[in-house]
Structure formats: structure tokens, C-alpha cells
N, C-alpha and C positions, 0 to 999 in steps of 0.2 A: 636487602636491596638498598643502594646507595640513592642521594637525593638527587642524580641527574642518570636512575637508571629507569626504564621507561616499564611500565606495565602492559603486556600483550597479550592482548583482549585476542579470539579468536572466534570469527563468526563460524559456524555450519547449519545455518539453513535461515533462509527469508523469508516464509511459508512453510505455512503444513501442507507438505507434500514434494518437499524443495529433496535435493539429493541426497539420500539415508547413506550414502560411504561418503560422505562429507566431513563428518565427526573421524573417523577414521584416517581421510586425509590432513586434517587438521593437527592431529596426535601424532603422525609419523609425518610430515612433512619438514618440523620444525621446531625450534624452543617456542614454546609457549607458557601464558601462565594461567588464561580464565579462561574455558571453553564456554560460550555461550549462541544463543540465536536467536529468530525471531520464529514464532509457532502461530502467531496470533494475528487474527485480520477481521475487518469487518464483518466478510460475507464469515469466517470459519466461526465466530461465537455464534452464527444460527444454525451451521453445520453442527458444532459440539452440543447445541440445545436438542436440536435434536437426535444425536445420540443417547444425550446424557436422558432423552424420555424413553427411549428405546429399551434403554439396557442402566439401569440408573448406578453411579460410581464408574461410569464411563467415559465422562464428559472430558478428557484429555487430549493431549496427540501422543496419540501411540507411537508416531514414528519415533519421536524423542524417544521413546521409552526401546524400540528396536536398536537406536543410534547408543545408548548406554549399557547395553545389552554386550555391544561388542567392545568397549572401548573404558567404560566406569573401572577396570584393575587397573590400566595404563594410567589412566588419571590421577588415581589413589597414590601408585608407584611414586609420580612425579610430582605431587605436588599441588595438580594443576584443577585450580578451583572448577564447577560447574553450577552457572547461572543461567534459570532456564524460565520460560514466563509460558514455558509447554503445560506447566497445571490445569490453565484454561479453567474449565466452568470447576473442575474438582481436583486443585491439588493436593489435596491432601490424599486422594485414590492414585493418584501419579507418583507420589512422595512412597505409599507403600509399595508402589512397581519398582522402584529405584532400590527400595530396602529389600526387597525378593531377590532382585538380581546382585545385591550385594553377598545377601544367604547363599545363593548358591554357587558361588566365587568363596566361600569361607572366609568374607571379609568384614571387618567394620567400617561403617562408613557414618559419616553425620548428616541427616538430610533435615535442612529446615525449610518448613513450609512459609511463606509469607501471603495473609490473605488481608481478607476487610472492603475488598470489593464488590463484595454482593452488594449492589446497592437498593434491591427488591424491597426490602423493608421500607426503608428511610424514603425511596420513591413513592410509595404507596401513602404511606406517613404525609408526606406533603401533599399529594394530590389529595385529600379527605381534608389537608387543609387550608384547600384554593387555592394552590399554584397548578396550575396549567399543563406543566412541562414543556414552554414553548421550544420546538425543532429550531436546532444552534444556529440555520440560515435563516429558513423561510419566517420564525417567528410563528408561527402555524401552532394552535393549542393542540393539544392529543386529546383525541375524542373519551368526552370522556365514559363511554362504555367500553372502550379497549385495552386489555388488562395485558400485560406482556406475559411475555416467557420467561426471558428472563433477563434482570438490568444489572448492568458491571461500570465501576467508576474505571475510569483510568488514573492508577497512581504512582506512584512517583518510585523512588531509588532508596528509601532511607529506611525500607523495612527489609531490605537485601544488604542494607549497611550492616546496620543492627544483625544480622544472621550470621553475616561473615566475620563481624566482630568477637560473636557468641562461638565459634572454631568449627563453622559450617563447611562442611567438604562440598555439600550439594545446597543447593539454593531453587525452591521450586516456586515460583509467585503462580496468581488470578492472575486478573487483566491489570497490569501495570504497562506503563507505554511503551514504546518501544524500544527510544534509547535509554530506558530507566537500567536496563539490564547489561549497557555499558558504565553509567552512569554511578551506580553501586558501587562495583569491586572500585572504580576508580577513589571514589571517596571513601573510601574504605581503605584502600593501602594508603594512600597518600592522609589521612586523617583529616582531610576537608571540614571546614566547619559549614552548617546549615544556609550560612550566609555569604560563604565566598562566590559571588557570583558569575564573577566572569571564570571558574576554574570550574564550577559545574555548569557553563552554557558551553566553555570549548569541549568536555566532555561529553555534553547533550548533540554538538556539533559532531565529533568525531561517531557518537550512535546515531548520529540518521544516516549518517556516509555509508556507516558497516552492517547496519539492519536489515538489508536487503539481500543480503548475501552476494551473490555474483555479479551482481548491478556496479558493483564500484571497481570490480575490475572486468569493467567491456561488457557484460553482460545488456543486452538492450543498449547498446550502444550507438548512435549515429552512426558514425563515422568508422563504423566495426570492421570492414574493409582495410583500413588500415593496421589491424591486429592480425598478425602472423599466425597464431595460434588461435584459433576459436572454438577446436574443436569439446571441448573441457576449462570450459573459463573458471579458471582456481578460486578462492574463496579468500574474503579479508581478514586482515590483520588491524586493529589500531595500534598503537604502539603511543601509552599516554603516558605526559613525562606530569609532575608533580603541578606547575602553574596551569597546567589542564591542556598546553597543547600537546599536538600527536601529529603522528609519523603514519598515514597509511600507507600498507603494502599487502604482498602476500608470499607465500612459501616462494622459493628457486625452484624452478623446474616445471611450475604448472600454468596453464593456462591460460590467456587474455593480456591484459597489459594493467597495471594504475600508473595513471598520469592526470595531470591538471583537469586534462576535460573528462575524462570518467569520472574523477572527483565529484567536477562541476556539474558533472546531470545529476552524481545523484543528490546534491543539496538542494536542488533546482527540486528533488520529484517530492510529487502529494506536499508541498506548503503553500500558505495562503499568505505570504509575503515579507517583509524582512523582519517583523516578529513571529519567531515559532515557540510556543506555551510550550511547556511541563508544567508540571506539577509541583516539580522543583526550583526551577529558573527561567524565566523567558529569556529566550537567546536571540542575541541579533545576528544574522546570518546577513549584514550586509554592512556585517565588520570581518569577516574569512576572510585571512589570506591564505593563500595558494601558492607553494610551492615548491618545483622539484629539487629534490636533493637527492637522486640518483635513482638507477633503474628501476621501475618501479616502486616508489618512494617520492612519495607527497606529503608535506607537511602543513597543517593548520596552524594557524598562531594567530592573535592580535582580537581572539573574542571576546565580545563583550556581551555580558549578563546584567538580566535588571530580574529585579524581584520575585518571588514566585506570584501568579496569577492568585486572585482570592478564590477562584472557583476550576471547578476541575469539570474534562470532559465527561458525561456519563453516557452509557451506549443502551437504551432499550431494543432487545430483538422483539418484534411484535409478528404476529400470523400474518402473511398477508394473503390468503387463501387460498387457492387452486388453481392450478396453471397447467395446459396441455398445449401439444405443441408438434405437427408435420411438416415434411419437408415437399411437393411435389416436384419432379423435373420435369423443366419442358423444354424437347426437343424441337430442332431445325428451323424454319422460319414461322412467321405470325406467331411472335409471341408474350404478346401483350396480349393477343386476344384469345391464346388457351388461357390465358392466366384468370382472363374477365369469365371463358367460360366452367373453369373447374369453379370458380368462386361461387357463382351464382347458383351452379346445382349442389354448391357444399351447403349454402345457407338453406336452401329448399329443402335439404334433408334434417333440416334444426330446428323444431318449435320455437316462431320467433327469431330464427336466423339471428344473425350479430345480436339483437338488444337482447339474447339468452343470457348474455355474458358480460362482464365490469366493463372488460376491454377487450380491446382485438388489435391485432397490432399484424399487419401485413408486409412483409419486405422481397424485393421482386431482383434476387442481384443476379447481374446481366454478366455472363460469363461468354457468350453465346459471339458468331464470328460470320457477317456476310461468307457465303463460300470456305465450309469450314473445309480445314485439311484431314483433322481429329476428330472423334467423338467430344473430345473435352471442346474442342471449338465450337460445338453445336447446341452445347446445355445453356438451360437458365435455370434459378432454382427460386421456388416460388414457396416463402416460409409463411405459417400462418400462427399466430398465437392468441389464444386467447385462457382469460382470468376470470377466476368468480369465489364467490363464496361455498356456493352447490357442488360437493364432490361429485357426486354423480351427473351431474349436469355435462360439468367439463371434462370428465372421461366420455362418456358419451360421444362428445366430438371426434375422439378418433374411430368410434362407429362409422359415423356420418363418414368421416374420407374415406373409412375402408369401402364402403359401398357402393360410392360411384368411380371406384378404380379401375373398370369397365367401360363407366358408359359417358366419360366424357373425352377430354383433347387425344387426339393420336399421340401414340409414345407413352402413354403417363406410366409411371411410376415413382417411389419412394425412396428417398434415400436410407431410410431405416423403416421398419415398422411402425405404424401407430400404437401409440400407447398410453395407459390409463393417466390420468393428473397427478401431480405432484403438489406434493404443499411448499412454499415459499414463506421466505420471513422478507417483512423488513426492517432497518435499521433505521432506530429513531434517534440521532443526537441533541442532547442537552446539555446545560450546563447546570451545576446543583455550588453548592458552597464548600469549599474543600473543609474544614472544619467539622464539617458532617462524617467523614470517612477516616478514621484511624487506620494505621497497618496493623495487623494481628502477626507477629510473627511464632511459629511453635516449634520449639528443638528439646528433643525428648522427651521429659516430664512437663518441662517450663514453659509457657506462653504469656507472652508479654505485647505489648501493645508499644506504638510509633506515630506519636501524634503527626498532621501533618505540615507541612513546610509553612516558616513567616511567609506573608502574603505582602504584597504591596497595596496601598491607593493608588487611584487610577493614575496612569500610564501619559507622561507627556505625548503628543500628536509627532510622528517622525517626521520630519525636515524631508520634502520633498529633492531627489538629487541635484546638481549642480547640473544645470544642460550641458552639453559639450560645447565645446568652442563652434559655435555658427560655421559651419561652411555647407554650399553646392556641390552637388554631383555633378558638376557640369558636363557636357561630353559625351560618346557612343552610350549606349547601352544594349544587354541583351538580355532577352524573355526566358527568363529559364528557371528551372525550380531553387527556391528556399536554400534547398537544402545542399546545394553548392556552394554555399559561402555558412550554413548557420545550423547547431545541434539543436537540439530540441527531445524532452523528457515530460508523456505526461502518465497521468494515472488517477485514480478516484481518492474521493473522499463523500464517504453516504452518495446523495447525489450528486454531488458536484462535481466536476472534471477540473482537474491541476493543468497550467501548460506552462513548461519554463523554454526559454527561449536562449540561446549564448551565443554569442560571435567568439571568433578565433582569433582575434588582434582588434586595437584600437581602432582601429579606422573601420572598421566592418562593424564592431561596437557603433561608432559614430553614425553611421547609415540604417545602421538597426532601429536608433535611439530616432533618426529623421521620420520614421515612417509609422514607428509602433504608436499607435489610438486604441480608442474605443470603435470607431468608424472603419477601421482599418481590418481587424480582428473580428469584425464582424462579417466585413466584405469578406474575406479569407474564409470565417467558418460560418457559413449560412445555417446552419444548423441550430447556434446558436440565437437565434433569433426568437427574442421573447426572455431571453435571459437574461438575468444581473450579472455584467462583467466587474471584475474586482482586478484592476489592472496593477502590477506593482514593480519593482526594479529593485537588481542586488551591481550597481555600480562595478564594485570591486573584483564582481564574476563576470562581467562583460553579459549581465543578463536580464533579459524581462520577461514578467510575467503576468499572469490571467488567471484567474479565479472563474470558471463558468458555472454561475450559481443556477442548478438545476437541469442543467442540460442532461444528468445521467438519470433524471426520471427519483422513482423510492431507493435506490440503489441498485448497487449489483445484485445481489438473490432475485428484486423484482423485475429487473431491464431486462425486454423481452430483445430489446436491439443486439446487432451482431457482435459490437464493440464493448458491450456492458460497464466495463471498467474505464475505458478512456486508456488502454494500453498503446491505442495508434492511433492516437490526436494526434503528438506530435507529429509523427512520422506521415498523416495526412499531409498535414501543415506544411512540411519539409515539399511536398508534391508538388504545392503549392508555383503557379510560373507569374514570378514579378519582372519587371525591369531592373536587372541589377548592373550597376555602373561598370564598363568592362573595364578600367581600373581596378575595379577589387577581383579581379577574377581573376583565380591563378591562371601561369602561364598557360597550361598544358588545354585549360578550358578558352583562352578569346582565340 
């Protein structure tokens, strides 16, 4: 590889459970040279915990291991490395899956494992010696009678370095972050030192673009309407050149579009504002430039990187006990007050009614249509949830609804059957001292360890941006939603909901930058009321952002609400009807 030939990183999946012929399209669509993806999520480390009690040497994503199944000889063939951070709670029982399927191919392959993430020990270790584990927002101690499941650091790239240096065909990590797994091979072919910063932040840049998989080319896309093809939104490509910046794209022929603004949501999704940590570099993401340089083809350049953080994320999944959960419908008119009366005989038939249980969480969405035409124009759907510690308590409750399926509001029935409780985790984020956590890497006989990344002291305060140049909207205007003039990408993080916000030209930038507060964003999302907003702006992306600190509740696993994740904030937001200057409005809208 010459020094201005670029390395091509190829995503096939942003989630476990994302498309299993993705790896497949990835291998026949194109040259590539690192097959890798993202397996790994908040809610799935308490999915894989509890597998991994279920059936112990479990705790992986299997689908990874289905995707390698068809595709590990084509890779072998060519060349084409495979970095994968699918090991989850047990790589090294994923690592033997990859070697099975290599046996029965009649091939050799090199599979090294990269661990050091269990952080159970050294967590447990601290708390017996007075730290707390205070939650990475709330500051909130963890009780200290609550013993987790199980705790994983988020680490870094330099133990997938180290693998691929060692002549690793296959690279299986724990919990390392997300873009660590673009992050790697790139410091790795290119021979990066520990401390080139801005070459592993435009790196750490190019993996949050591509870590999502179909998100950066149109996938969740605003303005997806204007993509031709959606039916199969193709999968990314980075293409990183040696000073760390990159080329995103994706195969010819497939699906969706990459362009500036696909780029731009997805730098904009889940960050808490123009510094994003690793483990390895914190990256200023409001130093990105953007832009295009041919059919789908977007280039990043101009990053800049400051120190690694001294402490790293650590993730406790903790119980968070029992959860049961009905659907009733209620048809045609008065229906608020079937809603009042299924309520009142559900509690009747509950020792103790609501105070039986932690919580109850009621949501009554109005689907329903004076003078309906349709059966669908005439439903409401009236959901009930409630939480406890007492299994049996909260199974129970679907007793209780099945019982008076008779004898309360005309029409009633269920959109599914009642059924027994489920147990729930949640996620508890901290921060512990990266020094604590070395990577273990093991390839064959050998196992060797990866101290982690120099750390910096603390971090100059960012220079708040440059206002724009003052001007008035003076002039008509018209009421009309957000989302005619402005994208928007949100998504979780533990509890908290991400929102990024973008204009499509300067002057819409300008009018964005007039209106966007704290007061403003509040007005807009009533919801979050009672919340810590963490407002912030990336200038150079025409974009601003929000931090809603706690709005999602314990997380996704525990949020009983319809939206769990914060996937359609934005797109509320976008519904949203301001006065917008009929000046900026394109033609075809005044």
C-alpha cells in the first residue's frame, strides 16, 4: 500500500440484529480491506448477560458468527482483515466459533482475542474501598446493597493494534467503543504512534460516521424523500488515508445516497457535544469539515485531537426487577372514560392496587377519529405498565386484566395476550481511571497485555462560538413545521436523549442560531421538563445541540414509554410549527 493509498474500512452491521447478508454484500460488492461492525449497545450487554446466565459461554452475537459462516474463506482468499467487537460478554467462546468455522472450511485462520474489560473485579475492589460509583450524569451513589451482573470498561483500539501487528486474520474484542474497531486497523497499517492525535481523532471521526451502519448512507434520514432508492439502504465504506482523514462512501449499485447531510446526522447522533472521549483521543467534532468530492463521496479533513481522557467509560448492567405489561383497545366514542373505567376495576382486582408495585406507568395514545370511516379510525390503545421487585406479584397482574375482559368498557379487547413479567436490567454509567484496565490480547499460545493510552490533565473550557453576524428576520412569515427548512438526528445514551439539530445553508444556519435557547427547547419539548439541558453547537456543521439529561428515565431496558430510545425526538421536533421567515422558504413551499 502506497502512502496516499487509502485503507477501506467496511461496515456490515450497527447492531445485533442489524442485516445478516450484509457481510456478504460488503465482500461481493467491492475492494475492500477490513471487514468490520458494530455488535454492541447499551440495552444488548443486558440482552448478552442474560444469555450468557442462560446458557453460560454464550454471552456473544451469534449473528456475527452466522455472517462469518458464509463469508470467513472469501476473506481469507483476499486478504481482507476481520474486526469485530461481536465477542461481547465472551470472546474468547466467539473466537472458538470463528475457529470451528474455519475447521470446517479446511482452513487456517489466526483469530486473536482482545479482552481486559471485565471490569467486575476492580469495580467491586473499589466499592469495599469507598467509592461510590457515582452515575456519569446524575452524580447519584449506587446503593450500596446492589451488586451488578455484570461491569465492562469501554476500551480503546491499541489492543486490536497490537493483534493485527501479531499477523491476526480475525480480531474479536469485549466491550471496546465503538469507533475503536475503526480506529485499530487504521493505526495499525498506517503505524500511528500513541500520540498522534489529530490522526486518531479524524479516525475516531470517520467510526462514529460508519458505526451505525446504514445511518450514514440515508438510513433514518430526514430528508429520505429525497433519496431515489430506499428501498435497501447499502452499507458504509471509510476509505482512511495515512494523516487520518477519510473518504466516506459505499459500494455502486446499492442503495440510499452519502452526502454532506447524511454525513452530518450521523456525527450529530448520541454525542454530548464538541468533545467526543475515547479512550484513545478526545476528538473535536467541531473541527469536521465536510466535503463532497463525487457521487457518494464525502470527505472528512481538518481534525483535531487532544489527549486521551485519564478515565474511561465503565458500563454496570444491574437487575432492575420485574416488569409486566397490557395492551387494551378502546373502541368508538367516550374514551377517556372506558379508559378511567377498565382502570379502576384492574386495580380492584390487585391487593393494594397501584401501591402493589414500584411503578405504573399509563400511556392512553389517541389514534381514534370523530366519525370514523375505518375500524383503525376508531381505536385508542390504552397501555399499562407496571414494575416490582416480587415476581410473582407482577405476573399476577396479567391475571388481574385477563379477568375483567368481560365485565368492563364495551368492545374491550387486547392487542396481544397477557403475559407473565419479565426481568429487566438497567444500565448504570461511570467513570473508573483508565489505568486500571489493560487490554489482554491472546493469539495462539501467546497472551500479552496493552497498557492503556497517555492521558492528559484537564482539558482547557471550549471557546464558545462566534455569533453570526446580527441580523433580523424582518418580513412575512409562515407557521409551519421545523422540519421544512432543518434535519435533525436523535438517539439515547443510558437515560439521556442526544438531539442534533442542522440547517441546510448559512442563512437557515443563521435563523437556527436566532432562536435556539434553553427556553426555546424547552417550549418545543415539554416533555422535558424537570430536566438538565446541556445545549451545545458544531459551527462548521451548520449545527446545534441538546443534551436532555434524564428524560429517558433508567434507560432503554427499564423505559416503560413508547419511544424508549429517543429514536423520534428528532423527528417530533422536526413536527414541531414555528414562524419561519418566508424568505427561507424554498420556492416550491411560500
Amino acid at each position: 500500500m502506497s502512502e496516499t493509498t487509502p485503507l477501506r474500512i467496511a461496515n456490515c452491521s450497527g447492531f445485533f440484529g442489524d442485516r445478516v447478508s450484509a457481510a456478504r454484500e460488503m465482500i461481493d460488492g467491492g475492494p475492500i480491506d477490513v471487514l468490520t461492525g458494530d455488535w454492541l449497545a447499551e440495552l444488548t450487554m443486558g440482552l448478552l448477560a442474560k444469555q450468557q446466565l442462560r446458557k453460560p459461554g454464550s454471552g456473544f452475537a451469534r449473528t456475527f458468527v452466522t455472517q462469518l459462516d458464509d463469508v470467513l474463506g472469501d476473506c481469507l482468499d483476499r486478504g481482507i482483515k476481520i474486526v469485530s467487537n461481536a465477542g461481547g460478554l465472551d470472546p474468547h467462546g466467539c473466537a472458538a466459533q470463528v475457529a470451528a468455522i474455519a475447521e470446517r472450511l479446511g482452513r487456517t485462520v489466526r483469530v486473536a482475542v482482545v479482552d481486559g474489560d471485565d471490569a467486575t473485579e476492580v469495580f467491586a475492589r473499589e466499592r469495599a474501598g469507598g467509592w461510590d460509583a457515582p452515575h456519569l450524569d446524575s452524580g447519584q451513589a449506587l446503593a450500596a446493597d446492589v451488586d451488578p451482573i455484570v461491569v465492562n470498561a469501554y476500551l480503546g483500539a491499541w489492543g486490536i493494534v497490537e493483534a493485527l501487528r501479531a499477523g491476526a486474520d480475525v480480531v474479536i474484542t469485549g466491550r471496546v467503543t465503538d469507533a475503536a474497531v475503526i480506529v485499530g486497523p487504521a493505526a495499525w497499517r498506517f503505524g500511528w504512534d500513541r500520540t498522534e492525535w489529530d490522526a486518531l481523532a479524524g479516525a475516531v471521526a470517520a467510526g462514529h460516521v460508519i458505526e451505525c451502519g446504514a445511518q450514514a448512507c440515508g438510513g433514518n434520514y430526514s430528508f429520505f424523500t429525497e433519496i431515489s432508492d430506499m428501498s435497501e439502504v447499502g452499507f458504509p465504506i471509510a476509505e482512511i488515508y495515512p494523516d487520518g482523514s477519510s473518504v466516506i462512501t459505499k459500494h455502486p449499485g446499492t442503495g440510499g445516497a452519502v452526502t454532506t447531510e447524511t454525513v452530518t446526522a450521523q456525527l450529530l447522533y448520541e454525542i454530548d457535544g464538541p468533545r467526543y472521549a475515547n479512550p484513545d483521543v478526545i476528538t473535536r467534532l467541531d473541527t469536521v469539515h465536510l466535503e463532497a468530492v463525487g457521487v457518494d463521496r464525502v470527505r472528512l479533513s481538518g481534525v483535531r485531537g487532544e489527549p486521551a481522557p485519564a478515565t474511561v467509560k465503565v458500563g454496570a448492567v444491574l437487575s432492575g426487577g420485574w416488569r409486566n405489561e397490557t395492551t387494551f383497545v378502546l373502541t368508538g366514542t367516550e374514551i377517556e372514560k372506558k379508559a378511567r373505567v377498565v382502570q379502576d376495576a384492574l386495580w380492584r382486582r390487585i391487593p393494594d392496587g397501584e401501591k402493589a408495585f414500584d411503578s405504573v406507568t399509563v400511556r392512553l395514545l389517541r389514534a381514534d377519529r370523530s366519525d370514523p370511516a375505518t375500524m383503525e379510525q376508531a381505536v385508542a390503545l390504552l397501555t399499562i405498565t407496571v414494575t416490582g421487585a416480587d415476581r410473582q406479584r407482577v405476573s399476577r397482574f396479567s391475571r388481574a386484566a385477563v379477568e375483567i375482559g368481560l365485565a368492563t368498557y364495551p368492545g374491550a379487547y387486547f392487542t396481544a395476550p397477557p403475559g407473565n413479567g419479565t426481568e429487566f436490567t438497567v444500565f448504570w454509567p461511570t467513570l473508573m481511571r483508565s489505568d486500571f484496565f489493560d487490554q489482554r490480547v491472546t493469539l495462539g499460545e501467546n497472551t500479552w497485555t496493552v497498557p492503556a493510552a497517555p492521558s492528559s490533565a484537564e482539558l482547557p473550557a471550549i471557546d464558545r462560538p462566534i455569533p453570526p453576524t446580527a441580523k433580523t428576520f424582518d418580513g412575512p412569515t409562515q407557521r409551519l413545521p421545523l422540519g421544512t427548512l432543518l434535519g435533525a438526528r436523535s438517539g439515547d445514551k443510558a437515560g439521556n436523549a442526544t438531539l442534533g439539530v442542522w440547517a441546510r445553508n448559512d442563512e437557515d444556519h443563521t435563523w437556527l442560531r436566532s432562536w435556539w435557547s434553553e427556553d426555546t427547547v424547552r417550549e418545543l419539548v415539554p416533555e422535558a421538563a424537570g430536566c438538565e439541558l446541556r445545549l451545545w453547537e458544531l459551527p462548521l456543521l451548520r449545527a446545534c445541540g441538546v443534551t436532555l439529561v434524564g428524560l429517558l428515565g433508567r434507560g432503554v431496558a427499564a423505559n416503560p414509554q413508547l419511544d424508549s430510545q429517543a429514536k423520534g425526538l428528532g423527528e417530533y421536533l422536526r413536527a414541531k410549527h414555528l414562524d419561519i421567515p418566508t424568505a427561507l422558504l424554498p420556492l416550491e413551499t411560500r
